[in-house]
C-alpha positions as CSV (number, residue, x, y, z in Angstrom):
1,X,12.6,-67.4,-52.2
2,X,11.0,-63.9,-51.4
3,X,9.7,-61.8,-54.3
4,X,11.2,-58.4,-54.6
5,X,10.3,-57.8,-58.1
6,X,10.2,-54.0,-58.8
7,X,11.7,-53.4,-55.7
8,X,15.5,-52.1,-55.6
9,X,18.2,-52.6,-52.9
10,X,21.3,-51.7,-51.7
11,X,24.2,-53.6,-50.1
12,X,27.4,-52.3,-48.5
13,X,30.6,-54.6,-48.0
14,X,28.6,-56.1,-50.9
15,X,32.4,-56.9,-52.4
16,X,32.4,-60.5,-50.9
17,X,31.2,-62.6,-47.7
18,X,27.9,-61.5,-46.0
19,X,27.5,-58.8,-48.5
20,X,27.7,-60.2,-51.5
21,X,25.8,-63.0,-50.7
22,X,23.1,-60.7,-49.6
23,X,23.5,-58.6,-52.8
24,X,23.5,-61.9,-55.1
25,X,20.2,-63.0,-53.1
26,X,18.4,-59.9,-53.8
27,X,18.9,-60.0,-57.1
28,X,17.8,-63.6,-57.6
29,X,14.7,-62.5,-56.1
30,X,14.1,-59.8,-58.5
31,X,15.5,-57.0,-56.9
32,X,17.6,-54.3,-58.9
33,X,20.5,-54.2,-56.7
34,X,23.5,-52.1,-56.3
35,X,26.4,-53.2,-54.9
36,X,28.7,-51.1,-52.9
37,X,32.1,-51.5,-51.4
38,X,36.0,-50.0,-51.1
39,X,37.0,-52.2,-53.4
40,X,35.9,-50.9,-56.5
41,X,37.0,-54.3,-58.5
42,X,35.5,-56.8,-56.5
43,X,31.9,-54.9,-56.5
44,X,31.9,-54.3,-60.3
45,X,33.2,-57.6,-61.0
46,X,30.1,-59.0,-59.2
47,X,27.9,-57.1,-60.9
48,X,29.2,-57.7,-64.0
49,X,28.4,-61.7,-63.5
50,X,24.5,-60.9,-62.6
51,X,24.1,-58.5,-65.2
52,X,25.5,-61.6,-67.5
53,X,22.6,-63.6,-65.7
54,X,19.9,-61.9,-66.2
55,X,19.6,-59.6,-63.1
56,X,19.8,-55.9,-62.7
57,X,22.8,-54.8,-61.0
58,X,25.5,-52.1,-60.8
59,X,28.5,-51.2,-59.1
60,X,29.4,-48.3,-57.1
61,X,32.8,-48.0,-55.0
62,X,32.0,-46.2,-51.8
63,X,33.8,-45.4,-48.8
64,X,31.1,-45.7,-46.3
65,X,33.3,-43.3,-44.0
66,X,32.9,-40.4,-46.4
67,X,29.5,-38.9,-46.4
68,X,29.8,-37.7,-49.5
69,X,30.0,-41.1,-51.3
70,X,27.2,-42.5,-49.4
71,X,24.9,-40.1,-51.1
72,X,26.4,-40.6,-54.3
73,X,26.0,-44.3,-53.5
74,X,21.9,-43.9,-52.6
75,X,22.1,-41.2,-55.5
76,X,22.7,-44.2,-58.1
77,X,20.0,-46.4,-56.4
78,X,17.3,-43.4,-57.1
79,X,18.6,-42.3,-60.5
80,X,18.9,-45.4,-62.1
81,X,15.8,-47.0,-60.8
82,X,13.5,-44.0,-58.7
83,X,13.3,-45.2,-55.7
84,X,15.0,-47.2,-52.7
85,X,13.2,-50.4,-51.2
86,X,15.6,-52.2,-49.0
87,X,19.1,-51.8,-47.7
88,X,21.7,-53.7,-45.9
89,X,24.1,-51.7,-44.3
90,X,26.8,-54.2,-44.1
91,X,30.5,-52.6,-44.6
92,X,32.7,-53.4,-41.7
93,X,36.3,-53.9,-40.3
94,X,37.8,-54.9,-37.8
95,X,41.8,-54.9,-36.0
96,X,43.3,-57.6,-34.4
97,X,42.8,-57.7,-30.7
98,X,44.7,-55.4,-28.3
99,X,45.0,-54.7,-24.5
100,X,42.8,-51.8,-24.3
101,X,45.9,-49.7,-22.8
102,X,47.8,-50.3,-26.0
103,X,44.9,-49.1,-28.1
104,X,45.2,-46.5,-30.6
105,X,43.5,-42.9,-31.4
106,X,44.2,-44.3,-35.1
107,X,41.9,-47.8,-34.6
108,X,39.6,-46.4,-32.9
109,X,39.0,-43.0,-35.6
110,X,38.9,-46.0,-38.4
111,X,36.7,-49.1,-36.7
112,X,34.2,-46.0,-35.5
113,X,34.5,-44.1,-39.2
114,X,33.3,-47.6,-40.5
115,X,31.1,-49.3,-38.7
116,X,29.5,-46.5,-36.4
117,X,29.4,-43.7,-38.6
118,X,29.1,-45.5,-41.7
119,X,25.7,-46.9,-40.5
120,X,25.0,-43.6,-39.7
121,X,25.7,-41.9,-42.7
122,X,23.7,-44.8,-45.1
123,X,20.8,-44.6,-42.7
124,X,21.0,-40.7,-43.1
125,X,20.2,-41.0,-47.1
126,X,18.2,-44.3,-47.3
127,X,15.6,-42.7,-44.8
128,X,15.8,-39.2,-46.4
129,X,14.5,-41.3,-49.9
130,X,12.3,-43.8,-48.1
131,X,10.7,-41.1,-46.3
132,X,9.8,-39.4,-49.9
133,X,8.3,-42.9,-50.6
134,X,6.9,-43.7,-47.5
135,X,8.2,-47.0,-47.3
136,X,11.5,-48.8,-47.3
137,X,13.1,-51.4,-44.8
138,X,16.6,-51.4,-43.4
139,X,18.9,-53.7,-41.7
140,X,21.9,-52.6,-40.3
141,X,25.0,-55.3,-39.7
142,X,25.6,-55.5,-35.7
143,X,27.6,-58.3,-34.7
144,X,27.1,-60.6,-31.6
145,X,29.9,-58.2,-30.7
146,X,26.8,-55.8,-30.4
147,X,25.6,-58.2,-27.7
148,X,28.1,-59.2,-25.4
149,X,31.7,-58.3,-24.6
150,X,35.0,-59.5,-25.6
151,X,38.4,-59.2,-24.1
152,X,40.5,-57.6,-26.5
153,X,37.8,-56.3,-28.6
154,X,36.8,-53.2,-27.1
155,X,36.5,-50.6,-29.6
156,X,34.7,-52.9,-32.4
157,X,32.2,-54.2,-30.0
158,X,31.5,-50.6,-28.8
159,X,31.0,-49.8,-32.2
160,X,28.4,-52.9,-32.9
161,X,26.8,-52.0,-29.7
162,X,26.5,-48.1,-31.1
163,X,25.3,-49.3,-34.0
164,X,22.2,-51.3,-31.8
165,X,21.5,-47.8,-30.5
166,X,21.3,-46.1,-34.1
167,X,18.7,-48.9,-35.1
168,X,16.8,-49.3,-32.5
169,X,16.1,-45.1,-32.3
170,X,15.5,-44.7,-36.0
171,X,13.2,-47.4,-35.8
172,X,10.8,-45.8,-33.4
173,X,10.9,-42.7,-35.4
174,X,10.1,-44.5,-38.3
175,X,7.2,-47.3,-37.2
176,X,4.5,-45.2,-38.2
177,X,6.2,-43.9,-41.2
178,X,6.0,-46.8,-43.2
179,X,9.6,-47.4,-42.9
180,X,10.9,-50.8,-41.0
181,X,14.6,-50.7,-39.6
182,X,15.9,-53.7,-38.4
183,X,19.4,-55.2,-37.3
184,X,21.4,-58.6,-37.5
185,X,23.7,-60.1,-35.1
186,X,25.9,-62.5,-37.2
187,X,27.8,-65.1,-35.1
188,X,31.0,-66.2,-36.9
189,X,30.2,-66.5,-40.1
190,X,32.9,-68.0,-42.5
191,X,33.9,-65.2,-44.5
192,X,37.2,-63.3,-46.2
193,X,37.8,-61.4,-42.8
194,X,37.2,-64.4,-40.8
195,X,39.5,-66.6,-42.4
196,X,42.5,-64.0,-42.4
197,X,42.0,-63.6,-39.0
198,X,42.0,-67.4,-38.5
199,X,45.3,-67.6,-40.2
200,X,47.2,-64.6,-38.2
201,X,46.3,-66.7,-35.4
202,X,44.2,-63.9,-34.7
203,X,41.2,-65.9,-34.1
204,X,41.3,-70.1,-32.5
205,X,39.1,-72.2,-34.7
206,X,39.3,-74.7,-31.8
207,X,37.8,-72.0,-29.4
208,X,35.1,-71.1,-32.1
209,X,34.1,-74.7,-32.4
210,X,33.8,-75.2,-28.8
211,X,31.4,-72.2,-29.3
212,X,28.8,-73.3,-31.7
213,X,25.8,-75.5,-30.7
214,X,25.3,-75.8,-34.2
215,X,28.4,-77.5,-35.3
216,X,29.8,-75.6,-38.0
217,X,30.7,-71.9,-38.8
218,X,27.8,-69.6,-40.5
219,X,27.7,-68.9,-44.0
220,X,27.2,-65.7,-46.0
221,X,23.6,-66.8,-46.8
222,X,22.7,-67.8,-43.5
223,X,22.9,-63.8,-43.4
224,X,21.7,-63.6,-46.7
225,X,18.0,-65.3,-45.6
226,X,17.8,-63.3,-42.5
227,X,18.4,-59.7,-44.2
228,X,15.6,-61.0,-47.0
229,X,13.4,-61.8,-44.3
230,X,13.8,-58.6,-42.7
231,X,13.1,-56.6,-45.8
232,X,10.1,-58.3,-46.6
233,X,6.5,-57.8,-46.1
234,X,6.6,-61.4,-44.3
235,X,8.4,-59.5,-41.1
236,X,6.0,-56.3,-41.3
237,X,5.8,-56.3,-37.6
238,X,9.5,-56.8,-36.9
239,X,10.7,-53.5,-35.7
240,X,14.1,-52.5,-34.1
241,X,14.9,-55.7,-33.3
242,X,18.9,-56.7,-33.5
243,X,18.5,-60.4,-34.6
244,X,21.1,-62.7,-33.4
245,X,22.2,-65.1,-36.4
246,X,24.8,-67.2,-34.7
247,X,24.1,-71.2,-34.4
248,X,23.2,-70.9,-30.9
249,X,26.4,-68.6,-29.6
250,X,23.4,-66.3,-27.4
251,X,21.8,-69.3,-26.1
252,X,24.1,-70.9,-23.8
């Protein structure tokens, strides 16, 4: 348990899996939190059940493709509590694998609007507030598809790798700015997307078994406890690093 009392986050994707788990985390550890996602329902039903707990929470729905509603999003953060601590720039998608000759100008405008620009466009207002404060950490959501290749895969891992790029920069511009930005590289975590791609037969669970040193698939809070680590104090001289949480997958 890390204490983030007075402190206030943000959390994209925060509508279930790695992001809500991340969001619900924060908030146990005293954090106001808002929680952010397309789907408007899932986000404000999830804050509804920590605000019946005790925490402070709210809901915003946010398209992290449109500019506009990330700084709405960051806009609620500040208005409601003054300030911006930490943020987890999680929202993500992903299509089912193609032959990159079969590839579409469509998947490729919506995986990048999402998970290149989106990181982007969070980073954009979270730093223009935690520059104000001069302080704030950030982790943005890579992937181990932000490590390595994948057959099929091309356009999301280009995107994961981009979005490597984006945190490593910001973070040098930001090191003596009191301002730490981070990434993580989840493995396969067991999650809403993952499991709907396991049952299109999109992804093998025998493959990803034969995968993981560790045994078993990650968990939400396996991402949860690496983000909180990240965005606290304990990490201070953790910069720009993009942190594999996988079981082992980068090892081998």
């Amino acid at each position: 348990m890390y204490d983030f009392k007075g402190k206030v986050a943000v959390v994209t994707g925060a509508g279930g899996g790695m992001g809500l788990a991340t969001a619900q985390a924060f908030a146990r550890c005293g954090a106001a939190v808002v929680l952010a996602d397309i789907d408007g329902d899932a986000v404000e039903s999830a804050a509804s059940e920590l605000t019946r707990s005790g925490h402070q929470a709210v809901s915003v729905r946010c398209d992290v493709s449109s500019e506009d509603e990330v700084a709405a999003m960051v806009g609620v953060a500040v208005s409601q509590w003054g300030r911006l601590d930490a943020a987890f720039n999680n929202a993500g998608i992903q299509f089912p694998a193609s032959d990159p000759a079969d590839e579409t100008a469509d998947v490729y405008n919506a995986t990048t609007g999402v998970n290149l620009f989106g990181v982007w466009a969070c980073m954009k207002y979270e730093l223009a507030q935690m520059r104000k404060q001069g302080s704030g950490a950030i982790v943005n959501c890579s992937s181990l598809g932000g490590l390595v290749g994948n057959p099929g895969r091309g356009i999301y891992h280009a995107t994961k790798h981009g979005v490597i790029g984006l945190t490593r920069s910001a973070a040098l511009e930001y090191a003596t700015r009191g301002v730490r930005v981070n990434a993580v590289c989840p493995g396969t975590i067991d999650t809403p997307m993952v499991q709907r791609m396991m049952a299109s037969g999109d992804l093998d669970l025998e493959a990803l078994w034969a995968k993981q040193p560790i045994g078993r698939l990650g968990t939400g809070e396996d991402i949860a406890d690496a983000v909180l680590w990240l965005c606290h104090p304990g990490s201070t001289f953790v910069i720009g690093v993009a942190l594999p949480v996988d079981g082992g997958w980068t090892a081998q």
